[in-house]
C-alpha positions as CSV (number, residue, x, y, z in Angstrom):
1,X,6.8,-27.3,3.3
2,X,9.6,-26.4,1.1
3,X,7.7,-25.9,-1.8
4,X,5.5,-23.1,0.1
5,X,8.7,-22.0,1.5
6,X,10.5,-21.4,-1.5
7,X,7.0,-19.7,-3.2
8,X,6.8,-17.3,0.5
9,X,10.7,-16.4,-0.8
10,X,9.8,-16.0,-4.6
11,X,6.7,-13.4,-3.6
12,X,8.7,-11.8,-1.3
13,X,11.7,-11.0,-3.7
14,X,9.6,-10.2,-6.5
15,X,7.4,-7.5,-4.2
16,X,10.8,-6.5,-3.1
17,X,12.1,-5.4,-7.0
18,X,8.4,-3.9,-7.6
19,X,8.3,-2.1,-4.6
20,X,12.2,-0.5,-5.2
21,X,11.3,0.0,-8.6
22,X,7.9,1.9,-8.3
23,X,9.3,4.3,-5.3
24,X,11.9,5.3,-7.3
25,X,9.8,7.4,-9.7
26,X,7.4,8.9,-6.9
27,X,7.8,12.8,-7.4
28,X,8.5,14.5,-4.5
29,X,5.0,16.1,-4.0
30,X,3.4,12.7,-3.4
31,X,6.2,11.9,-0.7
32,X,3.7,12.7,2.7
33,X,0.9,10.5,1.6
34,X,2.4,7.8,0.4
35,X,4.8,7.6,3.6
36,X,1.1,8.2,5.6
37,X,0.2,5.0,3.9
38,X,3.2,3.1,4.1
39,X,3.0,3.4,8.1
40,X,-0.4,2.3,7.9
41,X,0.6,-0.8,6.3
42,X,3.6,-1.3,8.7
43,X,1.3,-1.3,12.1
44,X,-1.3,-3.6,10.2
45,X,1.8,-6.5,9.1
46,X,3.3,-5.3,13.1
47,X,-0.3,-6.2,14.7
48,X,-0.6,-9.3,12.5
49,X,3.4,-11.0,13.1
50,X,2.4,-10.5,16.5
51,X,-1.0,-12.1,16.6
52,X,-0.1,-14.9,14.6
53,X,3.3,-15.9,16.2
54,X,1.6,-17.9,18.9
55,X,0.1,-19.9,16.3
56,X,3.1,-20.9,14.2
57,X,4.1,-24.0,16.6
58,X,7.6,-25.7,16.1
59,X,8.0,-24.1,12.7
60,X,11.6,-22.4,12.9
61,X,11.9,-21.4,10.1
62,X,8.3,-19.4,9.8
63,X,9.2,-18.0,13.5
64,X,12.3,-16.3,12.1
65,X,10.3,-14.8,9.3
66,X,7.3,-13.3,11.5
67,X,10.3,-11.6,14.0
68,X,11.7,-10.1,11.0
69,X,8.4,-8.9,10.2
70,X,8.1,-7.7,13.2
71,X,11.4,-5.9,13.5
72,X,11.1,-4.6,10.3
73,X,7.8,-2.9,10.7
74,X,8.6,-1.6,14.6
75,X,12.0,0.0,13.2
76,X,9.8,1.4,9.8
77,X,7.7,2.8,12.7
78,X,9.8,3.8,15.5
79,X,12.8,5.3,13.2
80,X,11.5,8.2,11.8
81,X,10.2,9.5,15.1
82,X,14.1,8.7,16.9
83,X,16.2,10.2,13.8
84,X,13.8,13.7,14.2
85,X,14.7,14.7,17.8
């Protein structure tokens, strides 16, 4: 379990950097679709943390991970729509 922890932590730091590095250089007139898509992806990884949390058993430490996927992807969601009123 370690070693497919420490892979799950590898992927998810290296997507991380890519991700950081490739939204820096989006021009400004691509900003709307790409944020259309991004939201898309954030309600398909919110459905799935929630559907597969019942599933994880006595796993802690892959509990703590699907909740932070979850409250990652609700905030991603819910934020925009709070911070415009």
């Amino acid at each position: 379990m370690e070693a497919t922890f420490l892979l799950t932590l590898l992927i998810t730091f290296l997507a991380s950097f890519i991700g950081y590095e490739l939204i820096s250089k989006i021009p400004q007139t691509l900003h709307t679709p790409l944020m259309s898509g991004s939201n898309a992806i954030s309600g398909i990884t919110l459905i799935a943390a929630i559907l597969i949390y019942p599933e994880l058993g006595d796993s802690q430490i892959f509990q703590i991970i699907v909740l932070i996927a979850i409250a990652v992807s609700y905030t991603h969601l819910t934020l925009p729509t709070i911070c415009s009123v």
